[in-house]
Structure formats: structure tokens, C-alpha cells
C-alpha positions, 0 to 999 in steps of 0.5 A: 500500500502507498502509506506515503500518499496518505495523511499520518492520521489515516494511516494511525487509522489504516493500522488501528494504532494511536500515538501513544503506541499499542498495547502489550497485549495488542502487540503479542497478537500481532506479533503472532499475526505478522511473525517476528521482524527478521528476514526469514532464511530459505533453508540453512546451509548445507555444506554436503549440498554445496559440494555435491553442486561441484560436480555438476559440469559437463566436462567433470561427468566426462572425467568421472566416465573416464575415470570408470573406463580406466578402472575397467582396463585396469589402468589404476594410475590413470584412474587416480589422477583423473579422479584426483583432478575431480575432486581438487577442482570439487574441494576449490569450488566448495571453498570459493562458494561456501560463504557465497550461501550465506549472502541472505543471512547477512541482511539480518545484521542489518536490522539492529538488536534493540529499539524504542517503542511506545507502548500504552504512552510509556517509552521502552526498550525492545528487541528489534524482532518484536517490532510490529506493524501499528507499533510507534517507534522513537528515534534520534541522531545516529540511530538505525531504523529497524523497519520500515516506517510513515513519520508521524512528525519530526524535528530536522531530520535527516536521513542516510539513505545511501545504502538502499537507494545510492542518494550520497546527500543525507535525505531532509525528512517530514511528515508531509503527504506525497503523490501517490506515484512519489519513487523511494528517493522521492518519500520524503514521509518515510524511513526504511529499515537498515538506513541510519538517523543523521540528524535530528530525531522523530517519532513514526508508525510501522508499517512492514516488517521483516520480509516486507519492509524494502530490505526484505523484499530485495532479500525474498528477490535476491533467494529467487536468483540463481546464480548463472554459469560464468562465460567460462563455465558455459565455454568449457562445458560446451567444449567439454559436449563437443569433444566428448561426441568427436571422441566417442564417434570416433572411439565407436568407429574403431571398435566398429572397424576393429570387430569388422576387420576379425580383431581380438574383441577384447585387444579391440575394446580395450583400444577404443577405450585408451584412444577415448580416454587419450583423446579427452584433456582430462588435465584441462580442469586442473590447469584452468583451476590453477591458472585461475588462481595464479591470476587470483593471486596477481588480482589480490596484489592489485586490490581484487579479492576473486571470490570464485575463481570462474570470475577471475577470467569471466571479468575479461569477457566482460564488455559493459560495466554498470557502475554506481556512484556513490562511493565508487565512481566519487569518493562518497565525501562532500568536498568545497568546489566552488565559492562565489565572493566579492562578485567572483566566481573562485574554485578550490583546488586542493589546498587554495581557491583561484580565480582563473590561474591566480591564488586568492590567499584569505588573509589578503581578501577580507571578504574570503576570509569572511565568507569560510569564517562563516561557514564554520561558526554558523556549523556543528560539526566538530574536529579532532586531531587524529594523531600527533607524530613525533610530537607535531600535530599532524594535519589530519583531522577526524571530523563529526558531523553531517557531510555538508557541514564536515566539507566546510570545516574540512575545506576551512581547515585546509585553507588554514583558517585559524583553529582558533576562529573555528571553536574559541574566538567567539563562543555560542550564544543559542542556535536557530535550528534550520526548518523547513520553511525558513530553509536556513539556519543561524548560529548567535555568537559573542564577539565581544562588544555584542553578538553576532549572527552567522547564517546559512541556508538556500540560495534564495532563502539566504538572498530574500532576507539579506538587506545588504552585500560585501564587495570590496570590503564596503556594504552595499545595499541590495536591490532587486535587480541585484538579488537577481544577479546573485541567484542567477551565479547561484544557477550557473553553481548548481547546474555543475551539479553542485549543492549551493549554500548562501552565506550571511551575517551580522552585528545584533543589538541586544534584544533584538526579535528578529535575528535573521532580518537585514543580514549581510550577504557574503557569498555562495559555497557549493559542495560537492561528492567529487569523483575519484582522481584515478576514475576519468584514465580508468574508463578511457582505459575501458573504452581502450579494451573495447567495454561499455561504461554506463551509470546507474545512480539513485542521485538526481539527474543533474548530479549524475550528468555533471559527474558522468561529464566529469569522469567521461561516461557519456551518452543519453541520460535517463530517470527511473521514472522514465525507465518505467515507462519503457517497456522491454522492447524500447529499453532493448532498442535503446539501451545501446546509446543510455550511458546514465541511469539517474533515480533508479530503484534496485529492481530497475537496476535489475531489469537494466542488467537483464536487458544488457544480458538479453542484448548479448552483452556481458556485464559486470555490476560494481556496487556496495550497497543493498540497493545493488545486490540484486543486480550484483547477483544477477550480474555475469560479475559482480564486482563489491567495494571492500571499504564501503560495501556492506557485508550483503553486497560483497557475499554475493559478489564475485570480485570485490575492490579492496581499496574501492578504487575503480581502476583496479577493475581494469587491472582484473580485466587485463588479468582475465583476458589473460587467463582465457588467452592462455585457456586458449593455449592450452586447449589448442596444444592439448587438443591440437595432437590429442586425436593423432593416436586414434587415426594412426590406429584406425590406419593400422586396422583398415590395413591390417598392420600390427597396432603402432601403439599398445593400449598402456603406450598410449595412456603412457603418451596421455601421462606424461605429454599432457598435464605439465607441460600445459600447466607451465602455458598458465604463466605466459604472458598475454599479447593480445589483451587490449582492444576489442575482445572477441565473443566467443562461444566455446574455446575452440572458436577460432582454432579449428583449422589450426587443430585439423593442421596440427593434428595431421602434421602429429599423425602424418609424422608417426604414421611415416615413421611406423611405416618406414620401421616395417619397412626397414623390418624392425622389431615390432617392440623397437618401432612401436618405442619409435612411435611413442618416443617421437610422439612424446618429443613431437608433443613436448616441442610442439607445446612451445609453439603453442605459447604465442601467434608471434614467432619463438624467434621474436618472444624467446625460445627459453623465455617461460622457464617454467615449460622449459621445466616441463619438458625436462622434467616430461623426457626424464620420464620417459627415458626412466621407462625406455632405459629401465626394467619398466620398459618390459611393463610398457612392452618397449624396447632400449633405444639406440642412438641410431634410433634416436637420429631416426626419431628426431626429424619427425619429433621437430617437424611439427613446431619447425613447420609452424614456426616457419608458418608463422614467420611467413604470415607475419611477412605478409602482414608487415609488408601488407602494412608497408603497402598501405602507408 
């Protein structure tokens, strides 16, 4: 219902309530009506069910078949390492995820544990759970509202509302009736459970709680959103879909052919079975984990904490990023940016305020002096010195106070006003507290001689009750036209975007009734939540790596514009009224040119994500409030702040920015795209040779030789070519990182004609070496050692030209030590086993150095062929270029 469209009296009606509060026993019959004001949770946590999850992949139920069909063969050792790649990737997800779950649990701590309440005209002390609706709550500054509430009257309240709706500003509050199709930033007569009192204090009637106050509904929304695969997820079960049907056709037609041909029905199977398992990359799944952590790691140096390791390369497929901007695009912190005073126009920048390029110092201008003067005794804000370093006070300052009145001592005390002016010079006489009327406030000081007036408040409030103006050290007397003049500079302030506060004062007589009449004008002073200095080059560098920037803010247009200006986001800006008047398809159409979203509400920061995702884009979220934790989850990443996001918005995230600091989020995008690059490599070397074996087997039946490899030869060739070397391609570093990153759908995108090469050059080689040792009437043990040899060597060279699209010449052939070690490590085995009694196990035979000159050609005919191959089109392309400049 629309409480905030009704009168505070009809809504005490609505409820059967009174001012003074139910009574007891009213309260414990609503209490067993409504239930208690908790956020109810879904289900508990189950830890069994979390792991069981991890399993659920196309490529893992691949694995785990294997693992089978190794058992079934008798082939333990391969059967241990399959199944213990299954359930390292299995216990890494179940950390990564585990508090992922909790995220519904931590919206409780929102709703704090106690709360005032009238009950029979008396005031106690509740737990918040017993709250209901029709109670009467109490609240003063720096309380938390414990549901959701219509104020029935106040006295200069405030209301930080920054963490449900975005607003940066504290939210002035009154019980005032609204039109009915007033939006949450715009009810001004209500309070939200979860947001905080800044100023002021009040008395208001509950009307929801628990799961249906605001917080509550996100919650029950937030249960309703299952997390989607990430882009990694999604490419590696597609691939995982796609080999698996290549592997088994082609495994089936071996055996098919095999039984055809009259082979030994078990030789056959068991065959068919090591070609299937060769041929699938059962050390795929460890190796993207692994590379996924390394860049984890690199992330956390850079101020990104990778909740889920799928997130660590799904960031780098990314191609929009909504951002908010409270806190995350600005810095969430009222800073001075403009002071209009003796007819100039100054800014503030850092530590001195300039006209044009010149300094204007205070002491040296009476009327500056004047004007920062009075905006820190007309303020009740305080300071304290943090902290004192060797016995000098260090100029950093802890101040209390509401943002707007904490900017102006801040930017006081940077100015180097006398500390002295700020709290001892004049003393306080009484306060004439700010109303929604006069829309100002005064402070009465004594000076001394008499008191003294300091006043300030809206522009045109302050310039209607000036009777006078200072301009070069004179007073002079305002007139309409003048008053004119001076609102009109106030315009031009606040269409930067800026919140603008007048500035007056003057000498009081004794006993004087009317105060705030016939004051002194001195000046303007507009404020403003100003954008982080690293945030302009962070977004230009998005645009560099080919993503969108939009913002999505609760702020008002104007701010949202002027800042989105400042920071580069452009493009059509529009409200979240005018938001819910587009439907689905319009908002389709035109999402593609909306760079702001102003005045949003969280489910339309939801539908906004959904639109973009429906569209085909893949978007991350950064956000740290509730108010952005559905679209945080709904989001392919949802990237937290660290410092400001609260404990909701950073368990359902999947990155979060320690330092809060934008730019971090293009460091992890660099990280990302490198781990699907090096994802790419290592899915091209793996498969790139994988499938020789199975057409080298398949030629040898069709022609009835004797099997070039035994079916414990090629699980062996399986071992050792594939798991190290790919794991040593997870430290190369990236090439192609910038720019516009490709869309793909499956990891094999792009490399199925280098797969169809590679894989024929693999098998063209072992099947000439295999046929020149039948014709060269070797022992079938010394061909098929050959064979396995120079397959291994072929694997174990073609694996460094893998590592990059340029040449080994340009990138260095020994650059990436870690492979170097691989392939030691990888030829050291399999000597142990040709060179060793092992060698009767594997049915092998002790190669001569003869054979060794035999194998070598065709171990490096296939990076010697690619190698040139690459050399050749890098010609093409530089002499392509030459032509055309």
C-alpha cells in the first residue's frame, strides 16, 4: 500500500494504532499475526549440498566416465589422477562458494538488536524482532531504523539513505503527504529499515516488517536468483559436449572397424577405450583451476579479492560495466568546489581557491576570509586531531558531523583558517535550528562588544532576507535587480551539479526579535561528492579494451550528468521514472546509446542488467550497497567495494575492490583476458595432437598392420605429454589483451583449422615413421618405442609453439622457464621407462642412438613447420602494412 500518499492520521487509522503506541497485549497478537521482524532464511546451509553442486559440469561427468573406463582396463594410475583432478577442482569450488550461501543471512545484521517503542504512552526498550506493524517507534541522531516506517512528525531530520537507494546527500525528512506515484528517493514521509538517523530525531508508525519492509523484499528477490554459469563455465562445458561426441564417434568407429576387420574383441575394446580416454584433456580442469588462481593471486596484489575463481577470467569477457556512484565512481565525501565572493566566481583546488590561474590567499581578501569564517561558526560539526607524530600535530583531522557541514570545516581547515576562529574566538550564544520553511539556519555568537549572527541556508532563502552585500570590503545595499544577479551565479553553481549554500551575517543589538532580518550577504559555497582522481584514465582505459561504461545512480539527474561529464561516461541520460515507462522492447532498442541511469530503484537496476544480458552483452555490476545486490547477483560479475560495501553486497559478489578504487577493475580485466588467452593455449596444444593416436590406429586396422601403439603406450603418451607441460602455458604472458575482445562461444572458436593442421602434421609424422620401421623390418617392440618416443618429443616441442601467434624467434625460445621445466622434467620420464626394467611393463624396447637420429626429424617437424608458418604470415602482414602507408 502507498502509506506515503496518505495523511499520518489515516494511516494511525489504516493500522488501528494511536500515538501513544499499542498495547502489550495488542502487540503479542500481532506479533503472532505478522511473525517476528527478521528476514526469514530459505533453508540453512548445507555444506554436503554445496559440494555435491561441484560436480555438476559437463566436462567433470566426462572425467568421472573416464575415470570408470580406466578402472575397467585396469589402468589404476590413470584412474587416480583423473579422479584426483575431480575432486581438487570439487574441494576449490566448495571453498570459493561456501560463504557465497550465506549472502541472505547477512541482511539480518542489518536490522539492529534493540529499539524504542511506545507502548500504552510509556517509552521502552525492545528487541528489534518484536517490532510490529501499528507499533510507534522513537528515534534520534545516529540511530538505525529497524523497519520500515510513515513519520508521524519530526524535528530536522535527516536521513542516510545511501545504502538502499545510492542518494550520497543525507535525505531532509517530514511528515508531509506525497503523490501517490512519489519513487523511494522521492518519500520524503518515510524511513526504511537498515538506513541510519543523521540528524535530528522523530517519532513514526510501522508499517512492514521483516520480509516486507524494502530490505526484505530485495532479500525474498535476491533467494529467487540463481546464480548463472560464468562465460567460462558455459565455454568449457560446451567444449567439454563437443569433444566428448568427436571422441566417442570416433572411439565407436574403431571398435566398429576393429570387430569388422576379425580383431581380438577384447585387444579391440580395450583400444577404443585408451584412444577415448587419450583423446579427452582430462588435465584441462586442473590447469584452468590453477591458472585461475595464479591470476587470483596477481588480482589480490592489485586490490581484487576473486571470490570464485570462474570470475577471475569471466571479468575479461566482460564488455559493459554498470557502475554506481556513490562511493565508487566519487569518493562518497562532500568536498568545497566552488565559492562565489566579492562578485567572483573562485574554485578550490586542493589546498587554495583561484580565480582563473591566480591564488586568492584569505588573509589578503577580507571578504574570503569572511565568507569560510562563516561557514564554520554558523556549523556543528566538530574536529579532532587524529594523531600527533613525533610530537607535531599532524594535519589530519577526524571530523563529526553531517557531510555538508564536515566539507566546510574540512575545506576551512585546509585553507588554514585559524583553529582558533573555528571553536574559541567567539563562543555560542543559542542556535536557530534550520526548518523547513525558513530553509536556513543561524548560529548567535559573542564577539565581544555584542553578538553576532552567522547564517546559512538556500540560495534564495539566504538572498530574500539579506538587506545588504560585501564587495570590496564596503556594504552595499541590495536591490532587486541585484538579488537577481546573485541567484542567477547561484544557477550557473548548481547546474555543475553542485549543492549551493548562501552565506550571511551580522552585528545584533541586544534584544533584538528578529535575528535573521537585514543580514549581510557574503557569498555562495557549493559542495560537492567529487569523483575519484584515478576514475576519468580508468574508463578511457575501458573504452581502450573495447567495454561499455554506463551509470546507474539513485542521485538526481543533474548530479549524475555533471559527474558522468566529469569522469567521461557519456551518452543519453535517463530517470527511473522514465525507465518505467519503457517497456522491454524500447529499453532493448535503446539501451545501446543510455550511458546514465539517474533515480533508479534496485529492481530497475535489475531489469537494466537483464536487458544488457538479453542484448548479448556481458556485464559486470560494481556496487556496495543493498540497493545493488540484486543486480550484483544477477550480474555475469559482480564486482563489491571492500571499504564501503556492506557485508550483503560483497557475499554475493564475485570480485570485490579492496581499496574501492575503480581502476583496479581494469587491472582484473587485463588479468582475465589473460587467463582465457592462455585457456586458449592450452586447449589448442592439448587438443591440437590429442586425436593423432586414434587415426594412426584406425590406419593400422583398415590395413591390417600390427597396432603402432599398445593400449598402456598410449595412456603412457596421455601421462606424461599432457598435464605439465600445459600447466607451465598458465604463466605466459598475454599479447593480445587490449582492444576489442572477441565473443566467443566455446574455446575452440577460432582454432579449428589450426587443430585439423596440427593434428595431421602429429599423425602424418608417426604414421611415416611406423611405416618406414616395417619397412626397414624392425622389431615390432623397437618401432612401436619409435612411435611413442617421437610422439612424446613431437608433443613436448610442439607445446612451445603453442605459447604465442608471434614467432619463438621474436618472444624467446627459453623465455617461460617454467615449460622449459616441463619438458625436462616430461623426457626424464620417459627415458626412466625406455632405459629401465619398466620398459618390459610398457612392452618397449632400449633405444639406440641410431634410433634416436631416426626419431628426431619427425619429433621437430611439427613446431619447425609452424614456426616457419608463422614467420611467413607475419611477412605478409608487415609488408601488407608497408603497402598501405
Amino acid at each position: 500500500m502507498n502509506y506515503h500518499a496518505l495523511e499520518a492520521e489515516e494511516v494511525l487509522k489504516e493500522f488501528k494504532s494511536k500515538k501513544e503506541g499499542l498495547s502489550e497485549s495488542d502487540s503479542k497478537d500481532r506479533l503472532n499475526e505478522y511473525g517476528e521482524n527478521i528476514i526469514e532464511d530459505e533453508a540453512k546451509i548445507n555444506p554436503i549440498k554445496i559440494f555435491l553442486v561441484q560436480f555438476s559440469s559437463v566436462l567433470i561427468y566426462v572425467l568421472l566416465a573416464s575415470c570408470v573406463l580406466s578402472v575397467f582396463i585396469k589402468h589404476y594410475i590413470d584412474a587416480s589422477i583423473i579422479f584426483a583432478i575431480v575432486f581438487l577442482d570439487a574441494i576449490i569450488g566448495f571453498i570459493q562458494q561456501y560463504r557465497a550461501e550465506k549472502s541472505v543471512l547477512e541482511l539480518k545484521k542489518l536490522l539492529v538488536p534493540y529499539a524504542k517503542v511506545l507502548r500504552n504512552g510509556v517509552l521502552k526498550k525492545i528487541k528489534s524482532n518484536e517490532i510490529v506493524p501499528g507499533d510507534i517507534l522513537v528515534f534520534s541522531e545516529g540511530d538505525k531504523i529497524a523497519a520500515d516506517c510513515r513519520i508521524i512528525n519530526s524535528d530536522y531530520l535527516e536521513v542516510n539513505e545511501a545504502i538502499l537507494t545510492g542518494e550520497s546527500l543525507p535525505i531532509r525528512k517530514e511528515n508531509k503527504k506525497l503523490h501517490e506515484n512519489a519513487v523511494l528517493t522521492e518519500r520524503i514521509n518515510m524511513l526504511y529499515a537498515g538506513t541510519s538517523i543523521v540528524k535530528g530525531n522523530c517519532k513514526c508508525l510501522v508499517v512492514s516488517t521483516g520480509q516486507e519492509t524494502e530490505f526484505g523484499k530485495i532479500a525474498g528477490i535476491l533467494k529467487k536468483l540463481n546464480p548463472e554459469e560464468t562465460q567460462m563455465q558455459k565455454k568449457l562445458n560446451k567444449f567439454a559436449a563437443q569433444i566428448s561426441l568427436i571422441t566417442l564417434v570416433i572411439s565407436a568407429l574403431v571398435l566398429i572397424i576393429g570387430l569388422v576387420y576379425g580383431m581380438d574383441k577384447f585387444e579391440i575394446l580395450l583400444t577404443s577405450i585408451a584412444l577415448a580416454i587419450s583423446a579427452i584433456p582430462e588435465g584441462l580442469p586442473a590447469v584452468v583451476t590453477i591458472g585461475l588462481a595464479i591470476a587470483a593471486k596477481k588480482m589480490a596484489k592489485n586490490n581484487v579479492i576473486v571470490r570464485k575463481l570462474a570470475a577471475a577470467e569471466s571479468l575479461g569477457d566482460v564488455t559493459v560495466i554498470c557502475t554506481d556512484k556513490t562511493g565508487t565512481i566519487t569518493e562518497e565525501k562532500m568536498h568545497v568546489a566552488k565559492v562565489f565572493v566579492d562578485n567572483k566566481i573562485l574554485d578550490k583546488r586542493d589546498d587554495f581557491l583561484y580565480f582563473k590561474n591566480y591564488k586568492v590567499k584569505l588573509d589578503e581578501n577580507k571578504e574570503a576570509f569572511d565568507l569560510v569564517k562563516t561557514s564554520v561558526l554558523c556549523n556543528n560539526a566538530r574536529f579532532e586531531i587524529k594523531e600527533k607524530i613525533d610530537g607535531n600535530i599532524s594535519e589530519k583531522y577526524d571530523i563529526i558531523g553531517d557531510p555538508t557541514e564536515s566539507a566546510l570545516v574540512l575545506s576551512a581547515l585546509e585553507l588554514g583558517v585559524n583553529k582558533k576562529v573555528l571553536s574559541e574566538e567567539e563562543p555560542r550564544v543559542r542556535e536557530i535550528a534550520f526548518d523547513s520553511e525558513r530553509k536556513m539556519m543561524s548560529i548567535i555568537r559573542d564577539s565581544g562588544r555584542n553578538n553576532k549572527i552567522y547564517t546559512k541556508g538556500s540560495p534564495l532563502h539566504i538572498i530574500e532576507r539579506c538587506s545588504f552585500e560585501l564587495v570590496d570590503g564596503e556594504m552595499k545595499k541590495l536591490t532587486e535587480k541585484r538579488k537577481e544577479e546573485l541567484m542567477k551565479n547561484a544557477e550557473i553553481m548548481e547546474r555543475e551539479a553542485l549543492r549551493v549554500l548562501g552565506f550571511a551575517f551580522r552585528n545584533l543589538n541586544r534584544g533584538e526579535k528578529n535575528p535573521e532580518a537585514g543580514l549581510i550577504f557574503i557569498g555562495f559555497i557549493g559542495m560537492q561528492d567529487t569523483p575519484r582522481k584515478e576514475v576519468k584514465k580508468a574508463i578511457e582505459d575501458c573504452e581502450k579494451l573495447g567495454i561499455k561504461v554506463k551509470m546507474i545512480t539513485g542521485d538526481s539527474m543533474v548530479t549524475a550528468k555533471e559527474i558522468a561529464k566529469q569522469v567521461g561516461i557519456f551518452g543519453k541520460a535517463i530517470s527511473g521514472q522514465e525507465l518505467d515507462k519503457m517497456s522491454d522492447e524500447k529499453l532493448l532498442r535503446e539501451i545501446e546509446d543510455i550511458g546514465i541511469f539517474a533515480r533508479t530503484t534496485p529492481q530497475q537496476k535489475l531489469r537494466i542488467v537483464e536487458i544488457l544480458k538479453l542484448k548479448g552483452e556481458n556485464v559486470a555490476i560494481t556496487g556496495d550497497g543493498v540497493n545493488d545486490t540484486l543486480a550484483l547477483k544477477r550480474a555475469d560479475i559482480g564486482v563489491a567495494m571492500g571499504i564501503r560495501g556492506t557485508d550483503v553486497a560483497r557475499e554475493v559478489s564475485d570480485l570485490i575492490l579492496v581499496d574501492d578504487n575503480f581502476s583496479s577493475i581494469v587491472k582484473a580485466v587485463e588479468e582475465g583476458r589473460l587467463v582465457y588467452e592462455n585457456t586458449k593455449k592450452i586447449t589448442k596444444f592439448l587438443m591440437g595432437v590429442n586425436f593423432a593416436e586414434i587415426f594412426l590406429i584406425l590406419f593400422a586396422i583398415l590395413f591390417k598392420t600390427p597396432l603402432p601403439l599398445l593400449p598402456i603406450q598410449i595412456l603412457w603418451i596421455n601421462l606424461v605429454t599432457d598435464s605439465i607441460p600445459a600447466i607451465a602455458l598458465v604463466f605466459e604472458k598475454g599479447n593480445s589483451i587490449k582492444g576489442n575482445f572477441k565473443k566467443e562461444k566455446s574455446v575452440l572458436d577460432g582454432m579449428i583449422t589450426y587443430l585439423f593442421i596440427s593434428g595431421l602434421v602429429c599423425f602424418l609424422s608417426q604414421l611415416f615413421l611406423f611405416l618406414l620401421g616395417l619397412k626397414m623390418k624392425l622389431g615390432i617392440e623397437e618401432i612401436r618405442s619409435l612411435v611413442l618416443t617421437s610422439s612424446i618429443l613431437f608433443e613436448l616441442l610442439f607445446v612451445y609453439t603453442c605459447r604465442s601467434e608471434e614467432s619463438l624467434i621474436k618472444i624467446g625460445i627459453f623465455s617461460n622457464k617454467y615449460l622449459n621445466y616441463a619438458f625436462a622434467a616430461c623426457l626424464a620420464m620417459n627415458l626412466i621407462v625406455i632405459y629401465t626394467p619398466l620398459n618390459s611393463l610398457f612392452g618397449l624396447y632400449s633405444l639406440s642412438l641410431k634410433d634416436w637420429a631416426l626419431i628426431m626429424p619427425f619429433a621437430f617437424s611439427g613446431v619447425v613447420l609452424f614456426e616457419v608458418w608463422k614467420i611467413i604470415e607475419r611477412e605478409k602482414r608487415w609488408g601488407f602494412r608497408s603497402s598501405n602507408c
